[in-house]
N, C-alpha and C positions, 0 to 999 in steps of 0.2 A: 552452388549445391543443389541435387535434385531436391524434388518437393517430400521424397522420400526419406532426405537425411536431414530436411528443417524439420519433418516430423518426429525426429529421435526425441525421446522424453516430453512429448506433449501426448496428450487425449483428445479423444473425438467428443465433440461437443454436438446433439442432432438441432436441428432445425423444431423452432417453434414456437407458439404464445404461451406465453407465461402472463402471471398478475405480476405487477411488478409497483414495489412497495410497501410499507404496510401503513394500517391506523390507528395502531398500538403503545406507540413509540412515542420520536420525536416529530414535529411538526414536519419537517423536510423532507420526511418519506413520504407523506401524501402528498396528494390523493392515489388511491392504488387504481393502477389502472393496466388495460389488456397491452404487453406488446410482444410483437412478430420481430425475432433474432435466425437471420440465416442458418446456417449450418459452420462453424469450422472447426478450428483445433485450437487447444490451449496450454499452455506449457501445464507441464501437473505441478510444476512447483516454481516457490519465487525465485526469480533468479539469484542465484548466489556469488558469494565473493568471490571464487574461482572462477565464475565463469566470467563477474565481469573483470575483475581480471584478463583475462585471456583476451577481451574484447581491446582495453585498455592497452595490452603489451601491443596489438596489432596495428590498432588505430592513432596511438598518443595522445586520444581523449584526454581533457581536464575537464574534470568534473567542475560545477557550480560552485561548490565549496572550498574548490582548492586555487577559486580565482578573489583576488581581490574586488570587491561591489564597487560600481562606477559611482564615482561621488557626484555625478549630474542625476542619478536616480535618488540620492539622498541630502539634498540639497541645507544647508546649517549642520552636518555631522560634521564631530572630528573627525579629520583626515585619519588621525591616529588610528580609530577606532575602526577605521573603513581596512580592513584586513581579514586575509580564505579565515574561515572556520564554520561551525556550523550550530548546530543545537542539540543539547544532550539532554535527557531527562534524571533528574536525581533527586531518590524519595530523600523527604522530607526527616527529619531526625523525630519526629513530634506531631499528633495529631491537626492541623488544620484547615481553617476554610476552605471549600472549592469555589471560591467565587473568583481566584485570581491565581490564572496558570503562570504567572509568573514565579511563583513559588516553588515552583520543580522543573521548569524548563531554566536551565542557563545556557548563555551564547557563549562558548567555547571557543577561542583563537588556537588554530593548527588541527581541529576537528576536520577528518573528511572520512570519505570510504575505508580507506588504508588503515585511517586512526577515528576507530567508533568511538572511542571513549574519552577522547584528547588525543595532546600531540605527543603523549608518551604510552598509546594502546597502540597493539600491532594486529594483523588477522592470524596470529598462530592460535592455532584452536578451532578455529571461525570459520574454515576454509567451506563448511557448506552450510554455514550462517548465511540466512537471502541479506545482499546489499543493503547498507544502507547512507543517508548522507548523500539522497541522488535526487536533483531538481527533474524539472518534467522533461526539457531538453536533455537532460543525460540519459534519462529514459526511454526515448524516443530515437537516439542517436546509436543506442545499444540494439534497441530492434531493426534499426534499417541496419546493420551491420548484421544482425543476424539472418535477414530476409523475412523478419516478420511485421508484425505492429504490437501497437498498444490498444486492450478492447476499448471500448467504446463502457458508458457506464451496465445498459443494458444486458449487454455479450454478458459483461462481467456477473452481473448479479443471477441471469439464466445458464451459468456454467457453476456460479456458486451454488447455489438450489440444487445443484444433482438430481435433478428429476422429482423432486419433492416440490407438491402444490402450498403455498404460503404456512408453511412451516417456519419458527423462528430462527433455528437454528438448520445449518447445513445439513445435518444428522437426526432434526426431528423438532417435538418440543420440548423435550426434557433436557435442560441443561447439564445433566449428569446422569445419563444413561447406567441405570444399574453400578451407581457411584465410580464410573469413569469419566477419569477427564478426556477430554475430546479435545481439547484446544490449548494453546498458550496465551492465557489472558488473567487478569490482576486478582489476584484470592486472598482477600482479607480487608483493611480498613484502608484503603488508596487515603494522600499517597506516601505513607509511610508503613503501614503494615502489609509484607507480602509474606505470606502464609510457603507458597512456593510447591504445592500439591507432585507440581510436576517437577521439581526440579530446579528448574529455571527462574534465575533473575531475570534476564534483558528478553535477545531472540534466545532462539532456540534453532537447531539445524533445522534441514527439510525432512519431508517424512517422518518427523517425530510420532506426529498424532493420526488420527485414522485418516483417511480419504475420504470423498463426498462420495455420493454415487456415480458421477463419472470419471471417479480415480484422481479427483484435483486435492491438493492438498497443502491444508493453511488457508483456505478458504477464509478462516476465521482467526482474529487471534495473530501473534507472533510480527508480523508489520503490517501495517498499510499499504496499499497499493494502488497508484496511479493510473488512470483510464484518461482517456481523450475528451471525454467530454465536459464543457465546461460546467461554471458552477450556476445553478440556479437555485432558488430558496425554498423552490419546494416542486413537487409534479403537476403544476396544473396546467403546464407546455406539453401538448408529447414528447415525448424521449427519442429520438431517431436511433435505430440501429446500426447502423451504418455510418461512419463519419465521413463529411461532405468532402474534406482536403482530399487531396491525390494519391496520396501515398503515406508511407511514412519519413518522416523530418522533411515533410514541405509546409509547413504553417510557420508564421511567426508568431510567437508569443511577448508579452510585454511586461513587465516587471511585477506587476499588479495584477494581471491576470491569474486568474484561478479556474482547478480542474479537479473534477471529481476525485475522492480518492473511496476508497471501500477496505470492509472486508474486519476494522477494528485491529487493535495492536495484542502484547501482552501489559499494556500499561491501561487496558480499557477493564474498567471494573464498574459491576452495578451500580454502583453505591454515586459514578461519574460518568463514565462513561460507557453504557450498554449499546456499544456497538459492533460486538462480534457477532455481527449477524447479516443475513443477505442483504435485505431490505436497507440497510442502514447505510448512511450518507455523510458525508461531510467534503468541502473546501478548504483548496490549499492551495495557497501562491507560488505558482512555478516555479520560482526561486527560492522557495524557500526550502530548504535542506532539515531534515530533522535525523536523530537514532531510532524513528519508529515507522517510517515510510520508505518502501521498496517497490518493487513490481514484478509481474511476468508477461509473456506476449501471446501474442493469438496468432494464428494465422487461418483467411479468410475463404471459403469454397467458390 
């Protein structure tokens, strides 16, 4: 495909420094510091089930989820237990602790992209719900099929800022602009009160909510999203712009490896998790598959 028809539905991102991080927050964003991001383009929205879809019907991808985990990576598990599924998030009936996410995340057997919800959900409805149920490898295997990549954490968070200098949010600092919501993220007592302002339980399709300033959109909110960069515990390494491998799906990645993800869910709420925001940061193991982490791609000038 020309570079003309990888551009369909992506935005132009310019070239430039940004402060990148904040000292607000949570520890892993600092220290804020200056970095230099190329110039490219970015999808404007997360990739959705259609498309990967489409990617899937082409390729005969199996996703992460939908493989049974090598019982040499989990060495004393039952065999039983070693079967595709993935992780779903489900509020809570009743007020409690946040000290242990095990209380609303459960591992789900027959869970994958196909079936967000279990092995009796389908994508009807869904079809431009951004994916989800996709480890970093299915990530990365969807962009080199596309001819693009995955950003980098950098790219990521200087196309999230839309042109706004350390603002909290993509849109500004008002969390509710003239009492709109802006985003798909958790409104009420997490994690069993969702208030639901917008609508929405889980995701939500694309486009729902405004755009940033460079027309990217779900910047915040709605899933997670994978970048290439790996996990470190805080900024006090520079950040590279650019990732070092070749291309895309030439690295190997190893069971316990972890990469950046951004950008906050709709299960991220103050009161837990205030992470719909640029600056904000968190780790996750490549294999591991969740209902709140998805992605979209760049490609590079």
């Amino acid at each position: 495909m020309n570079e003309g028809g990888l551009r369909k539905h992506m935005v132009h991102v310019p070239a430039g420094r940004f402060l990148m991080g904040s000292d607000k927050f949570y520890p892993e964003e600092r220290p804020v510091r200056a970095v230099d991001v190329g110039e490219l383009w970015a999808d404007e929205h997360l990739v959705t089930n259609a498309e990967f879809r489409r990617f899937v019907k082409d390729t005969g991808h199996v996703t992460v989820a939908e493989r049974a985990p090598d019982p040499t990576d989990f060495p004393g598990a039952d065999p039983a237990s070693l079967v595709p599924g993935s992780q779903v998030f489900t509020p809570t009936p009743e007020p409690m602790p946040l000290d242990d996410w095990t209380r609303w995340w459960s591992w789900v057997p027959g869970t994958d992209w196909r079936h967000p919800l279990g092995p009796a959900s389908t994508l009807h409805g869904r079809e431009l719900h951004p994916v989800v149920h996709v480890g970093y490898e299915d990530a990365l295997a969807y962009a080199a099929w596309a001819g693009k990549d995955l950003p980098t954490e950098a790219e990521w968070e200087h196309a999230a800022r839309g042109g706004l200098d350390r603002q909290t949010y993509p849109w500004g600092d008002d969390f509710l602009p003239h009492g709109r919501v802006m985003a798909n993220t958790w409104h009420g007592r997490f994690p069993w009160e969702n208030l639901r302002p917008h609508g929405f339980d889980r995701t939500s399709p694309v486009r729902r909510f405004p755009p940033n300033g460079y027309g990217l959109y779900d910047v915040a909110g709605n899933v997670w999203e994978w970048t290439r960069t790996p996990w470190t515990a805080d900024h006090a390494e520079p950040v590279a712009a650019v990732p070092a491998c070749c291309g895309p799906g030439h690295e190997h990645v190893g069971e316990l490896d972890r990469r950046v993800m951004k950008g906050g869910s709709h299960i991220c709420a103050p009161s837990y998790c205030h992470r719909y925001r640029p600056a904000a940061r968190q780790g996750h193991a490549v294999r591991s598959t969740t209902s709140h982490l998805g992605f979209r791609c760049v490609l590079r000038r």
